[in-house]
Phi, psi and omega in degrees: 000149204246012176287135157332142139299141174315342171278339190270009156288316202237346187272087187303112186318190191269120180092002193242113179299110179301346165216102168280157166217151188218087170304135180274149193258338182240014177233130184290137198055071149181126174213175189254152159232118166267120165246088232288163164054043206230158174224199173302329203288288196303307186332301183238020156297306215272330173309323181267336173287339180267321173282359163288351170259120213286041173236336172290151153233347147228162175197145185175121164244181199238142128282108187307302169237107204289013170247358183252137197251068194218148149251167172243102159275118186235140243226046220247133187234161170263193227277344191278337224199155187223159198310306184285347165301289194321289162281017167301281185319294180333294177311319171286335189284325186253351158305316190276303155344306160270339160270358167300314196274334178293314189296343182269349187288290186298332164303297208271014183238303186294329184287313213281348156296333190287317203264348169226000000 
């Protein structure tokens, strides 16, 4: 079979940055992030996370290829905000966000353990 091994989904080779950015030359605020060893789920987690910020004015990322394990995210803000506060923000925002639902998942795990 002509498929990756199954670990090159998820394992960043050696030199390899798990997130680059690339500011775009013709459109002002507005860049691309690549993120290597990623798929749809963070793609569009991070995508319903950007738009919610009234300072984005697009946000939308891509899988270039289905055997290449990269998202493309691309990020255009308006003049208060830059591409990078902006997936800053997100990123920090779904940080906090998931640890909420772990602590109320693990509270409701722990009651219903008490009780049976």
């Amino acid at each position: 079979m002509n498929a990756p091994d199954r670990y090159e989904r998820f394992v960043v080779p050696e030199g390899t940055k798990k997130v680059s950015y690339e500011r775009d030359t013709k459109i002002i605020n507005a860049a691309s992030f690549t993120i290597e060893r990623e798929e749809h789920t963070i793609g569009n987690i991070l995508r319903m996370q950007l738009h919610r910020d009234e300072n984005v004015l697009f946000a939308g990322y891509k899988l270039p290829h289905p055997l290449k394990y990269k998202i493309i995210v691309r990020i255009h803000t308006t003049s208060q905000s830059s591409p990078m506060q902006a997936y800053n923000q997100a990123i920090n925002d779904l940080d906090k966000e998931l640890d909420h639902l772990r602590n109320g998942f693990e509270a409701e795990f722990a009651k219903f353990s008490r009780d049976y």
